[in-house]
C-alpha positions in Angstrom: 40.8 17.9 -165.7 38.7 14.9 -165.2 36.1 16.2 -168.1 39.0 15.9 -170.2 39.2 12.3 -169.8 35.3 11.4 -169.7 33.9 8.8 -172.2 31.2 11.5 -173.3 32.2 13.3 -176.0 29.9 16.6 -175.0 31.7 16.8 -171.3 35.0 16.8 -173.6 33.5 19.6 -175.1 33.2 21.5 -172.2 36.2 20.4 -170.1 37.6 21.7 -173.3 35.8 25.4 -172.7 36.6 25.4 -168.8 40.3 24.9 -169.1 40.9 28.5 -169.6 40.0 28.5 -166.0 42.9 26.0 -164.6 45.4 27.4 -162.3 49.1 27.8 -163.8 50.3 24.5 -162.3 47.1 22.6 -164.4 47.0 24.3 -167.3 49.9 23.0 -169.2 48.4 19.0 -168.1 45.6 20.4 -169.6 47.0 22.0 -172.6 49.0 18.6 -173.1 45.8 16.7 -172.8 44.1 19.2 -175.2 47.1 18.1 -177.9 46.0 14.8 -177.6 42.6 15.1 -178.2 43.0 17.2 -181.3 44.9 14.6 -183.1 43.4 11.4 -181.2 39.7 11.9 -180.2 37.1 10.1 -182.3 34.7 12.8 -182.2 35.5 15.1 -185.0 33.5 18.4 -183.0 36.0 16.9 -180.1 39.1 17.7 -182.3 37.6 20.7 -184.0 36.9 22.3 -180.7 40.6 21.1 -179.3 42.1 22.8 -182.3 39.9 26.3 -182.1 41.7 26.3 -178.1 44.9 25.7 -178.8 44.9 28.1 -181.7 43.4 30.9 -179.3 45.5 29.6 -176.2 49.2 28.9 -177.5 51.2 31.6 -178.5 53.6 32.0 -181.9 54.0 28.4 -183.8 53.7 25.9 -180.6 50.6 24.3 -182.1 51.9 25.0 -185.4 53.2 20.7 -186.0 49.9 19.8 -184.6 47.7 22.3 -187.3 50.0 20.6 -190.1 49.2 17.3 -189.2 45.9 17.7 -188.8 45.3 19.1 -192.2 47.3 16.6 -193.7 46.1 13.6 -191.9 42.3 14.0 -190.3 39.2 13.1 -192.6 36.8 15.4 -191.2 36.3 18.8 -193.2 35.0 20.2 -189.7 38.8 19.3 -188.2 40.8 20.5 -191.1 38.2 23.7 -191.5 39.2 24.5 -187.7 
């Protein structure tokens, strides 16, 4: 969980990976966290990556608002490819 919140944008990355791993009781912090740094991190392979997980992790249309608004809104073609 820390990895989520480190000023490196590569440990991002892989706290990113390695949440899969969390027990019940972390996940969904770490799920919430991931939300965040899809729409809010500045590193576009940050949000890219955030995006890939929640679209692999969340079932049905939870992440669904999130997608939208990151097609709509982000600059990056990396972001809006994911």
């Amino acid at each position: 969980m820390d990895g989520l919140n480190d000023k490196f944008w590569s440990i991002r990355l892989i706290a990113i990976e390695k949440t899969a791993k969390l027990d019940v009781a972390h996940k969904t912090e770490g799920i919430e966290k991931i939300k965040l740094l899809a729409k809010n991190d500045p590193n576009s392979l940050v949000r890219s990556t955030a995006l890939s997980y929640l679209a692999t992790n969340l079932e049905g249309n939870q992440a669904e608002e999130i997608f939208k608004d990151r097609i709509s809104n982000d600059q990056s073609y990396l972001v809006i490819s994911a």
